[in-house]
C-alpha positions, 0 to 999 in steps of 0.5 A: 347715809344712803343718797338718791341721785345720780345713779343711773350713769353708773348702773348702765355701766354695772349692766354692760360689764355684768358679764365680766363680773368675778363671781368669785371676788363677789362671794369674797367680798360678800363672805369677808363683810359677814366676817367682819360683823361676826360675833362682836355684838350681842343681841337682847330681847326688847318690846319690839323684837331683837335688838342688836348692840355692841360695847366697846371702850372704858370710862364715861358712856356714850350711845353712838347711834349709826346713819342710814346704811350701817348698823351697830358696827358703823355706830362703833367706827363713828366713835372710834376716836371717842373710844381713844379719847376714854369713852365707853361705846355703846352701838346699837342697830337700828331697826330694820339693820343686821341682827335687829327686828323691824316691828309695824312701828318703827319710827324714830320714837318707837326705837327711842324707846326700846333703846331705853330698854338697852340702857335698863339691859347694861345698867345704865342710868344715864348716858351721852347719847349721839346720832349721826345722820338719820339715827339723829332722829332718834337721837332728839327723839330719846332726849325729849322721851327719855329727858332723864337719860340723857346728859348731853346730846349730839346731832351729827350731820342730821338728816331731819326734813325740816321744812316740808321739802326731801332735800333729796327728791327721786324721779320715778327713774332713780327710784328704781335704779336705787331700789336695785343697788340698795336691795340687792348684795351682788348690785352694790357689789358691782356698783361698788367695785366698778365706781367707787367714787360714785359711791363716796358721792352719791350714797355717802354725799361726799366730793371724791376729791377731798381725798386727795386733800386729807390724810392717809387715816382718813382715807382709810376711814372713809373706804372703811366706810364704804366697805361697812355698807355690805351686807346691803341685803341684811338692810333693806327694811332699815334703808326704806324706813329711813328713806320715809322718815328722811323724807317726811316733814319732822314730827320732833318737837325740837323746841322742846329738848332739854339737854345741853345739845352740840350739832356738827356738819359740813358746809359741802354736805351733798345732803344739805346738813349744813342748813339743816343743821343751822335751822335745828340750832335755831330750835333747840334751846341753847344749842351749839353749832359747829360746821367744818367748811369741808368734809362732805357727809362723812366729815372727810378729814374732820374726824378728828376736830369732831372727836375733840369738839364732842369730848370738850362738849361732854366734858366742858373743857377746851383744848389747848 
């Protein structure tokens, strides 16, 4: 879930206070992230090299397939509440993202496929299956190529050029100064450190005010999201990939999805979701829209209205 704007201000700071960095904290922060991924996935074999996954939850099972910038433990964070809520998790990592491979093609139907493998891997014949931002490309993608597998299917503030135009365009400026912070662990580091609301704004597309408007869960969600961008040097093949599939004019054959299909954003998406998210409503057969009025592209202070819309959608129940 990585933006392209407005970086610039922020790195020329990160250059002036480079000499009072902590090189100590640095190392800290690196170290505690590794910690944090450590031995809670399981790596598997597949067509297209190692593909990196974890399992968590009892009952129904539900692939949550991360955005840009993550990786199968952001998959995991995505649904915790879908977790609590009685579903079993399984959360992959895309190509190009900590422990998975990055082979010639890596497009968004070429993962649909090698995560096909991961369902042969666990014994799963047929599962819910959820992307968020950019994985909601590869989410429509494995329901068109793998139709029966697929129960239901949920697009998540799906990042999807939908009209011949990168709703996130880049000067040639700004894409050298995202280049440095997104492929480098000691730039983001500082990026992070010395604005991190610029991060919440401009990678994560969501207004810093909001925080002060939700609960203290959210806000804890929303910096455990910021903090699970690190180790942004175990990413950089998936972040340039996904840059290129974003901004590409969608090869999804949208129209022709079969499985009963629930797309969520939000109005005040800095990525602009909210429009793609009602034009791939008018595409899919049938399918159903909710957007929150607020929550940016990490539905801030909607995590829990999402759980409840996916559950109720899966389930065909309503709450009271």
């Amino acid at each position: 879930m990585i933006a392209r704007r407005t970086l610039l201000t922020s790195l020329a700071g990160i250059a002036l206070a480079g000499g009072a960095w902590s090189v100590g904290a640095y190392r800290a922060t690196k170290a505690g992230a590794e910690a944090r991924i450590a031995r809670r996935s399981s790596i598997i074999e597949t067509r297209a090299g190692p593909l990196e996954y974890s399992v968590a939850g009892h009952g129904p099972a539900l692939m949550m397939i991360h955005g840009t910038g993550g990786g199968f433990d952001q998959g995991l964070l995505f649904a915790h509440g879908l977790r609590e809520a009685g579903f079993r998790i399984v959360a992959p990592s895309r190509f190009g993202y900590l422990g998975s491979g990055f082979p010639a093609d890596a497009s968004p139907a070429r993962q649909a496929d090698v995560l096909a493998d991961l369902l042969d891997h666990l014994g799963l014949e047929r599962i819910v299956v959820a992307g968020g931002s950019a994985g909601a490309l590869t989410g429509a993608e494995f329901a068109l190529r793998h139709s029966d597998r697929c129960s239901h299917l949920v697009l998540i503030v799906p990042a999807a050029n939908l009209t011949g135009r990168d709703p996130v365009a880049f000067t040639a400026l700004q894409r050298l100064a995202v280049e440095r912070v997104l492929t480098s662990d000691a730039w983001f580091w500082g990026f992070a450190t010395l604005a991190p609301d610029m991060v919440l704004r401009t990678l994560l597309a969501t207004d810093p005010a909001l925080l002060d408007r939700v609960s203290p869960e959210e806000r804890r969600r929303a910096d455990l999201i910021r903090e699970g961008l690190m180790p942004i040097g175990r990413k950089v093949d998936g972040l340039r990939n996904d840059g290129f599939w974003a901004g590409t004019p969608a090869q999804t054959a949208f129209e022709d999805i079969a499985a009963p299909t629930l797309i969520l954003s939000c109005e005040d998406d800095l990525f602009g979701t909210a429009e793609t998210a009602r034009l791939l409503a008018g595409r899919i057969p049938d399918a159903r829209l909710v957007v929150y009025p607020d929550g940016g592209h990490i539905w801030l202070g909607h995590d829990a209205d999402l759980t409840r819309d996916i559950r109720d959608f899966v389930t065909g129940t309503s709450s009271p």
